[in-house]
C-alpha positions as CSV (number, residue, x, y, z in Angstrom):
1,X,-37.3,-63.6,-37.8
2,X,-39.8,-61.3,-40.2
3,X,-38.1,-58.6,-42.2
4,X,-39.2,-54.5,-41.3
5,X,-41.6,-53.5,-43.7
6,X,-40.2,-51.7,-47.0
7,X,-42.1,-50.6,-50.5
8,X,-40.9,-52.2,-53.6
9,X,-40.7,-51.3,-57.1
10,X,-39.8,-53.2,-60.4
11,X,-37.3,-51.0,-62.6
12,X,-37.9,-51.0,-66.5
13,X,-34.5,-49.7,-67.4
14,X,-31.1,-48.9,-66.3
15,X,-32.5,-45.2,-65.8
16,X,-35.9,-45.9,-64.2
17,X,-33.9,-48.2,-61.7
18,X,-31.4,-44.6,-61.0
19,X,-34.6,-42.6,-60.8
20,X,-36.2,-45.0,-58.1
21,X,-32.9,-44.9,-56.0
22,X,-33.0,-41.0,-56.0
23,X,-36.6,-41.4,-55.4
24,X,-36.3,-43.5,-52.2
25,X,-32.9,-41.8,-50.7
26,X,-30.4,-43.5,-48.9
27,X,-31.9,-46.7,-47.6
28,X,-33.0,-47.7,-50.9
29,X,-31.7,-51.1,-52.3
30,X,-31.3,-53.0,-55.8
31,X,-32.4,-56.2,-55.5
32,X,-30.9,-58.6,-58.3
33,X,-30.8,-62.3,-57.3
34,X,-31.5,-62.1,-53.7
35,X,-28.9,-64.1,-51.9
36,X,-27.1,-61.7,-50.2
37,X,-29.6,-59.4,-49.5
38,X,-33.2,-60.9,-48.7
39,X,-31.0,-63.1,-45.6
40,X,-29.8,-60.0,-44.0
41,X,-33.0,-58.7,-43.9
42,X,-34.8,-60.9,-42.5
43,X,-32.0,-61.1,-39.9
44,X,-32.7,-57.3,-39.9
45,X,-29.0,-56.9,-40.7
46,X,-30.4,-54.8,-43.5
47,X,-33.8,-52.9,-43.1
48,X,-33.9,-51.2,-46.4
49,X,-37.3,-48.3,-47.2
50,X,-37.1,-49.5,-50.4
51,X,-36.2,-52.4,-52.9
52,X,-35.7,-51.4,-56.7
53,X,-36.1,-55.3,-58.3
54,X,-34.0,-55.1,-61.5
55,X,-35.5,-58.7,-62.8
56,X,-37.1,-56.8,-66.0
57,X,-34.1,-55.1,-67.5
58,X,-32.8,-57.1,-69.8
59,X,-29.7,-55.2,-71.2
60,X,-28.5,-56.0,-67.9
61,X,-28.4,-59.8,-69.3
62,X,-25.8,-61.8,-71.7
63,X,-21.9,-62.1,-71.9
64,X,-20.4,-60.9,-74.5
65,X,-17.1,-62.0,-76.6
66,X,-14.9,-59.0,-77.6
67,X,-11.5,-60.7,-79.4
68,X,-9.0,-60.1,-76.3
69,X,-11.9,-59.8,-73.3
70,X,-15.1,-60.9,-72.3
71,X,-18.2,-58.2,-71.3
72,X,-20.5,-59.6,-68.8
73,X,-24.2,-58.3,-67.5
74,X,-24.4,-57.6,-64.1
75,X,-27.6,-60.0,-64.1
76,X,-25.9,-63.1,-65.7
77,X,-26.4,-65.5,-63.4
78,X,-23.8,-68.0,-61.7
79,X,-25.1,-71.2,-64.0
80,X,-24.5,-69.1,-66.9
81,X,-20.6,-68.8,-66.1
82,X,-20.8,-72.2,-65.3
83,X,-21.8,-73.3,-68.5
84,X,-19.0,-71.2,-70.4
85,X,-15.8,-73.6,-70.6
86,X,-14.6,-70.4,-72.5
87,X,-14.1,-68.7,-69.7
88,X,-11.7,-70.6,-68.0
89,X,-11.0,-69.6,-64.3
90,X,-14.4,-67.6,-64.1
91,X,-16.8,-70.7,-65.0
92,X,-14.7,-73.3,-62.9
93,X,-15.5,-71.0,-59.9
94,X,-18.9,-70.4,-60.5
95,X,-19.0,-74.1,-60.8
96,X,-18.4,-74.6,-57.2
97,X,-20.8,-71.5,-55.9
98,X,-23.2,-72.7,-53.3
99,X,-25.8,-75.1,-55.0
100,X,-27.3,-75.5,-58.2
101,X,-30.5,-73.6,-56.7
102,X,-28.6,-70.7,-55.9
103,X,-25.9,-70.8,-58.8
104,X,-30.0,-70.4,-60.9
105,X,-30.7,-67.1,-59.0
106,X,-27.7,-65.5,-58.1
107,X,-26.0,-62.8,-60.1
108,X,-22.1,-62.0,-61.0
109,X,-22.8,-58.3,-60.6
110,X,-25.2,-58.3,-57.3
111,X,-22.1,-61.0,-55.9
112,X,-19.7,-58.3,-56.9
113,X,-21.7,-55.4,-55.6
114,X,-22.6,-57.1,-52.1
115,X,-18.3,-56.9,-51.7
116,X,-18.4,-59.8,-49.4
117,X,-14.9,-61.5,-48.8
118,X,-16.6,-64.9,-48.3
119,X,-17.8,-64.9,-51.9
120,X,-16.5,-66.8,-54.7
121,X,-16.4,-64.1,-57.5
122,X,-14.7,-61.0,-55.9
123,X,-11.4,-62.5,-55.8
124,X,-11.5,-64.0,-58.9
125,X,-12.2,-60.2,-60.7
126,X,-8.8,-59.2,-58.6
127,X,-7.1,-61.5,-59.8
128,X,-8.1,-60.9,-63.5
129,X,-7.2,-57.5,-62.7
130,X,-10.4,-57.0,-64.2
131,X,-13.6,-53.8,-63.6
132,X,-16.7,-52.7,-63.0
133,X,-19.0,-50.2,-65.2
134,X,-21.4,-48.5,-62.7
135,X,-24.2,-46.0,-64.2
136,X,-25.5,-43.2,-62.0
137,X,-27.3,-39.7,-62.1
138,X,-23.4,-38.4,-63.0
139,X,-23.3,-41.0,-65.6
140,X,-21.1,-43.6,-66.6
141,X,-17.8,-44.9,-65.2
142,X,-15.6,-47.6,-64.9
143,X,-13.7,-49.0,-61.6
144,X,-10.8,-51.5,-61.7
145,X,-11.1,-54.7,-59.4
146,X,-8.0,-53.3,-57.4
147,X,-10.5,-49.8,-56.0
148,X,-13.8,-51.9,-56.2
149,X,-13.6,-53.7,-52.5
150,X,-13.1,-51.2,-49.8
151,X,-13.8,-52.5,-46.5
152,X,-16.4,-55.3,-45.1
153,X,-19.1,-55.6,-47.7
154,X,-18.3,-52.2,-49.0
155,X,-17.6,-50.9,-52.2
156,X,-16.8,-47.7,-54.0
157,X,-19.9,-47.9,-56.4
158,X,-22.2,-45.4,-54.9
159,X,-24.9,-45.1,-53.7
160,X,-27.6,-44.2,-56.8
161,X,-25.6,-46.3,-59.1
162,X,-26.4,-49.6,-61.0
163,X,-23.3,-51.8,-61.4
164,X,-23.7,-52.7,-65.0
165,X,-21.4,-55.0,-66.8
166,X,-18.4,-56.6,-65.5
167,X,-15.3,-56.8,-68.2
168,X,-12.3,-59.3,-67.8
169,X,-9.4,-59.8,-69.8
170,X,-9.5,-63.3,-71.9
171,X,-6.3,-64.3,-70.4
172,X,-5.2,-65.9,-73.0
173,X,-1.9,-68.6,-72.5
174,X,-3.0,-68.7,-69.2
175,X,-3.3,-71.8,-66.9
176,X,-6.0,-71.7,-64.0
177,X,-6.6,-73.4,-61.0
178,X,-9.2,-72.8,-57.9
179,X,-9.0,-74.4,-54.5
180,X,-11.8,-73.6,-52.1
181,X,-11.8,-75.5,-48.5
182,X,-15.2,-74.9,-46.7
183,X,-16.9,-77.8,-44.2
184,X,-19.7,-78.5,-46.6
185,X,-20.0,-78.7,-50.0
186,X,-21.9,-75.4,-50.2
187,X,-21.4,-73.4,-47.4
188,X,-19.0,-70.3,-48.2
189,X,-15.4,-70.8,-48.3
190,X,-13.4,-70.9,-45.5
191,X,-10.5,-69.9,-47.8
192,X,-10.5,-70.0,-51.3
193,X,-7.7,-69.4,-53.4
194,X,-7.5,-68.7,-57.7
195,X,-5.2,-68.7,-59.2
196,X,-3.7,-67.6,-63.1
197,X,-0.1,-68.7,-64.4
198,X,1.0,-67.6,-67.5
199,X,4.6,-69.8,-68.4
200,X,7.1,-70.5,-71.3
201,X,9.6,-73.6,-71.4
202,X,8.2,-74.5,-67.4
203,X,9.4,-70.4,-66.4
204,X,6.9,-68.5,-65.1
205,X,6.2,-65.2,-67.6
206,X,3.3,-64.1,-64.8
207,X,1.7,-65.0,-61.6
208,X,-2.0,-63.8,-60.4
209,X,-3.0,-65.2,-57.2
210,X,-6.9,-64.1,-55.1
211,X,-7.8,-64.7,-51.8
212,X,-11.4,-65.4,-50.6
213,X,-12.0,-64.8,-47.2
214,X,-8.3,-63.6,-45.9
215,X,-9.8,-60.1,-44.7
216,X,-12.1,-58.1,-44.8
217,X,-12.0,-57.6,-48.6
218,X,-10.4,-59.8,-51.4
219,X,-6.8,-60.0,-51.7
220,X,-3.9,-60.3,-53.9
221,X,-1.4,-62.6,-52.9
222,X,1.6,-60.3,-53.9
223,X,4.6,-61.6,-52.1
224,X,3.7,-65.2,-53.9
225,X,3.2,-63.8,-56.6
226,X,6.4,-62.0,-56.7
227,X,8.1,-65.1,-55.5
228,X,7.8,-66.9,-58.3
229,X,7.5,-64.7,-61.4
230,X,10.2,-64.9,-63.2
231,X,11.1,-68.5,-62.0
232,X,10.8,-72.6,-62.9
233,X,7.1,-74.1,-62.8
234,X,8.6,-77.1,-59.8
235,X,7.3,-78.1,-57.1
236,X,10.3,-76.8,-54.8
237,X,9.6,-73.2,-56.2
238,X,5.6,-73.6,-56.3
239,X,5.9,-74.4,-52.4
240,X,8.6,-71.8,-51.7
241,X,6.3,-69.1,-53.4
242,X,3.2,-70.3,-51.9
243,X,5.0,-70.4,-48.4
244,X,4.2,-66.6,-48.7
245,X,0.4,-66.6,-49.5
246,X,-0.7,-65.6,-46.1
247,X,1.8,-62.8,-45.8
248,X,-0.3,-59.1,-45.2
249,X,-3.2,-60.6,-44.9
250,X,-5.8,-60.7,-41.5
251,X,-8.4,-63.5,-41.4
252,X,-10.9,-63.0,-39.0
253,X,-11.6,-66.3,-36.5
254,X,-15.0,-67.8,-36.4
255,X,-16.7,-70.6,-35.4
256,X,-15.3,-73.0,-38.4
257,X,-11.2,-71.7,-38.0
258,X,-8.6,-69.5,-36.1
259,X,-7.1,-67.4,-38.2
260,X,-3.8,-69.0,-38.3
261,X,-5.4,-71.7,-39.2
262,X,-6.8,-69.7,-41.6
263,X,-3.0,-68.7,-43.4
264,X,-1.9,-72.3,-43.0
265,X,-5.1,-73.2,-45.7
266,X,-3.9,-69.6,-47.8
267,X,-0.7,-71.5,-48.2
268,X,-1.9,-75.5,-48.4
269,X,-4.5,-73.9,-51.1
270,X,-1.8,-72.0,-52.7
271,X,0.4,-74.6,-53.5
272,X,-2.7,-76.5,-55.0
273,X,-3.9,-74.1,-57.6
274,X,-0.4,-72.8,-58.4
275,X,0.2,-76.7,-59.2
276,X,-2.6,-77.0,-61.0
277,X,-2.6,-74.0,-63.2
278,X,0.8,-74.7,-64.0
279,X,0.1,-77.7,-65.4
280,X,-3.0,-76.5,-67.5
């Protein structure tokens, strides 16, 4: 199918990019990487008036280390995580995004913004408890992971404002692991699960544990979490806690899984990372 026609524009700066949105009204669209976007329209899923490319404004580029946290471009791309062992959690994920083609072109913040469950990256900032920095005609501010993700591929940056920079906590101590079940290698996840585990003498000091594609944002696997804070990194309390990973949560069924089959990978996956990150 042929996308509806639209105008398109190439922002200079942050600003130029604010003042073409304002200019083109409600169904304008920033266009970062592409991924998301360009396939819904020429699904005609999306029919946006106008696309404001972003590909020239460079202060939207670069990660940035900052002692206890880590500032990131909204146009860093997915092979630029990849390639930051630093990073830990964040750059094994982006490690298993899609291809190598797409992990080239695709962006952290446009990923972020698009506020699809499916995608890697959104449940990874939830569980980092880390933010967003959005710029708009009312200037500058800053949303936490936890009010970013709204509803299906809605978020609460609006519209007229650039998502930024993305900032996350250097997690320091911290063990990782990321599970991801999907049919092929880089198709999106059927249910992916990071998690974070922070321990001292095999006790769990903290627990952060994200859900991809669980419902119709990214979640927080809190009664896991809360399961095992506070208790010893085995395998009988790793399984107990990740018994609990589906709990609140409402996977839609498709064509690849019912969604109880759906919670019986939340948990399987669970128990994985949890293992894994405990071990790290």
């Amino acid at each position: 199918m042929i996308g509806a026609e639209f105008d398109y524009a190439v922002a200079e700066s942050v600003d130029d990019a604010i003042a073409l949105l304002a200019e083109g009204g409600e169904d304008a669209k920033l266009l970062a990487g592409g991924h998301s976007l360009v396939p819904l329209m020429k699904l005609r899923f999306a029919a946006p008036s106008l696309l404001v490319d972003l590909r020239r404004v460079d202060e939207l580029r670069g990660i940035q280390t900052g002692g206890d946290s880590f500032r990131i471009g909204a146009l860093t791309r997915h092979a630029e995580l990849q390639a930051r062992a630093d990073m830990g959690l964040v750059a094994a994920v982006a490690t298993q995004i899609a291809d190598q083609q797409v992990r080239n072109r695709g962006t952290i913040g446009g990923s972020l913004a698009h506020g699809d469950a499916a995608a890697d990256l959104p449940a990874v900032l939830l569980a980092c408890d880390g933010s967003v920095v959005v710029r708009g005609p009312d200037g500058e501010r800053e949303i936490a992971a936890a009010d970013l993700f709204e509803g299906y591929l809605t978020t609460t940056v609006a519209h007229g404002e650039v998502l930024t920079e993305v900032r996350l906590p250097a997690l320091t101590g911290y063990g990782y692991g990321y599970e991801k079940f999907n049919r092929r290698a880089e198709d999106w996840a059927m249910v992916g699960v990071s998690a974070l585990v922070k321990s001292d003498g095999g006790v769990c000091q903290d627990v952060r544990i994200g859900l991809t594609h669980m419902g119709a944002t990214p979640l927080r696997a809190s009664a896991a979490e809360d399961a095992l804070r506070g208790q010893p990194l085995d395998a009988e309390h790793i399984a107990a806690a990740a018994a609990l990973a589906a709990d609140a949560t409402s996977p839609l069924g498709d064509l690849n899984a019912t969604p109880e089959y759906k919670q019986h990978l939340a948990r399987v996956l669970t128990r994985r990372a949890l293992t894994t990150a405990s071990a790290a």
